[in-house]
C-alpha positions in Angstrom: -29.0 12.2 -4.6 -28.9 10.8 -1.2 -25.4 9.0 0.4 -27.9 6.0 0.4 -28.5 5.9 -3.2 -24.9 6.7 -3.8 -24.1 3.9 -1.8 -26.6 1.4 -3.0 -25.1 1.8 -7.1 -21.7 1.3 -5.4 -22.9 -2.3 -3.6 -24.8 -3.3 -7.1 -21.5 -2.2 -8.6 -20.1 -4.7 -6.2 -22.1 -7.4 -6.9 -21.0 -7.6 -10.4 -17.8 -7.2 -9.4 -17.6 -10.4 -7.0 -19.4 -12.2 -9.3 -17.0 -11.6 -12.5 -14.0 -12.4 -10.1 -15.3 -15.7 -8.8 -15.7 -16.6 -12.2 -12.5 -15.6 -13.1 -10.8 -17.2 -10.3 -12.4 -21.0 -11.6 -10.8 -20.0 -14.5 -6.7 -19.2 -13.6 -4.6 -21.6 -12.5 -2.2 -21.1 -9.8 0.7 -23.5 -11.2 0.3 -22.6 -14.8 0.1 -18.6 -14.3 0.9 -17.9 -10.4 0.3 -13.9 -11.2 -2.6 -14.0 -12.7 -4.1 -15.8 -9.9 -2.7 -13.9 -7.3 -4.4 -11.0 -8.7 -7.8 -12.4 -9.6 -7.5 -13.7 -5.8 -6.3 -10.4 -4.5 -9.2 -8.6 -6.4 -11.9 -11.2 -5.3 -11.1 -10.8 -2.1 -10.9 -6.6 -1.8 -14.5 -6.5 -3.7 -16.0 -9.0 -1.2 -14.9 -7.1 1.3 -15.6 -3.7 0.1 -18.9 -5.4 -1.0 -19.7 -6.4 2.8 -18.7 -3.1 4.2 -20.9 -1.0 1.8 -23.9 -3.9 3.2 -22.8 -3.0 6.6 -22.9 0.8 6.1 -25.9 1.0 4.2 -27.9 -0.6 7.0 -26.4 1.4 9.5 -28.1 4.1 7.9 -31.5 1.9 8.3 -31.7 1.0 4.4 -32.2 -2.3 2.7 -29.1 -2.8 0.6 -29.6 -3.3 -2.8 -29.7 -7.7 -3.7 -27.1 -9.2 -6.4 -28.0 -10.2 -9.5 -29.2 -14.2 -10.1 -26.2 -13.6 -12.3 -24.3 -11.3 -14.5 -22.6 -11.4 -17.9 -19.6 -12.8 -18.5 -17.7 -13.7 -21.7 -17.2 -16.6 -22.8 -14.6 -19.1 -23.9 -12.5 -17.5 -20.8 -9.8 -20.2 -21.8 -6.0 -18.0 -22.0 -4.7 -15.8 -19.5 -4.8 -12.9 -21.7 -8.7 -13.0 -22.0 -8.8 -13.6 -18.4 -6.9 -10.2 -17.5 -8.8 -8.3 -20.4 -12.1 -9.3 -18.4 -10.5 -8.7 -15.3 -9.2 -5.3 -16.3 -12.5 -4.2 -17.8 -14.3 -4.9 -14.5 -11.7 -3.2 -12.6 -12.1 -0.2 -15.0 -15.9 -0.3 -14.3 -15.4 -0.1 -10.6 -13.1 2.8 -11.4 -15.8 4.9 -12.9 -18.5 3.6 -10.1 -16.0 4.8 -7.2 -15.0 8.1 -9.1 -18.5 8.4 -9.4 -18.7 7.6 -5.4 -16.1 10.1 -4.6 -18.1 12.8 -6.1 -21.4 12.2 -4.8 -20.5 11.9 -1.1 -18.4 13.4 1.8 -16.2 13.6 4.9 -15.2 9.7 5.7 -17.5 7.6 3.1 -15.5 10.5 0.5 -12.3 8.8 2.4 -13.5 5.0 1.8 -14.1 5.7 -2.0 -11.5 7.7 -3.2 -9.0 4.5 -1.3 -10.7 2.1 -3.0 -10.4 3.9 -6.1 -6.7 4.3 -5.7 -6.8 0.2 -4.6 -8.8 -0.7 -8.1 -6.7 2.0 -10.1 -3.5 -0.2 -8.9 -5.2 -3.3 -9.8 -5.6 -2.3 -13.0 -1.4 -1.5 -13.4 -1.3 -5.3 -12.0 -3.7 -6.7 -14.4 -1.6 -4.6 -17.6 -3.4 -1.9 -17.6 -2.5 1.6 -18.5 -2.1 4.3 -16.4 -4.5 7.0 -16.4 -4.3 10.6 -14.8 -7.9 10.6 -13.4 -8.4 6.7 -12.6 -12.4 6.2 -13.5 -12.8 9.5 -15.0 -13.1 8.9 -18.5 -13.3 12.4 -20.3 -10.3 13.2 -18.1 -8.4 10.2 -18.9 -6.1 11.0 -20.8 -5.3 14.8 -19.9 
């Protein structure tokens, strides 16, 4: 597998992620649960970012980056705070996985940029009352 193609499931990863998030933020309240939309805001904002600098990087390397989705799938009836940060926490999980995944498939300073942002969404998931885990988005090794 080439860094590109590593790079391009990361972006589509991405995608989804900004997606879910901006959902998620017309969804919290700021005055009714100030946490939970600090961290929905906080994660919106790093996957936008980490979703433009993957765009960046993959057409440095003289590739088209991978679109987003017309749309993705998101539950519905998003109406307490406690579904919200379930939904939240699962797509943090999945990024997990997608930049453990990244961290194996690539080296030197893109290695760097994936294994931070895995540490960044492994933290996110503490925030969003999730459990620790000794190999953040490495699911067989979860919970060695």
């Amino acid at each position: 597998m080439s860094d590109v193609d590593a790079l391009q499931t990361a972006l589509a990863g991405e995608h989804a992620a900004v997606y879910v998030f901006g959902t998620l933020g017309g969804r919290t309240s700021q005055t009714a649960d100030p946490d939970l939309f600090e961290a929905i805001a906080g994660a919106f904002a790093a996957h936008r970012a980490r979703r433009d600098h993957l765009v960046a990087v993959i057409t440095d390397l003289g590739a088209d980056p991978v679109a987003a989705a017309a749309a993705y799938d998101v539950p519905a009836r998003l109406d307490r705070a406690g579904q919200i940060a379930r939904v939240a926490r699962a797509t943090e999980q999945a990024c997990a996985t997608t930049y453990a995944w990244l961290v194996a498939n690539t080296v030197d300073g893109m290695r760097r940029w994936a294994i931070k942002a895995l540490n960044e969404t492994a933290v996110r998931v503490l925030t969003l009352r999730g459990t620790p885990e000794m190999f953040p988005g490495a699911g067989e090794y979860a919970d060695r």
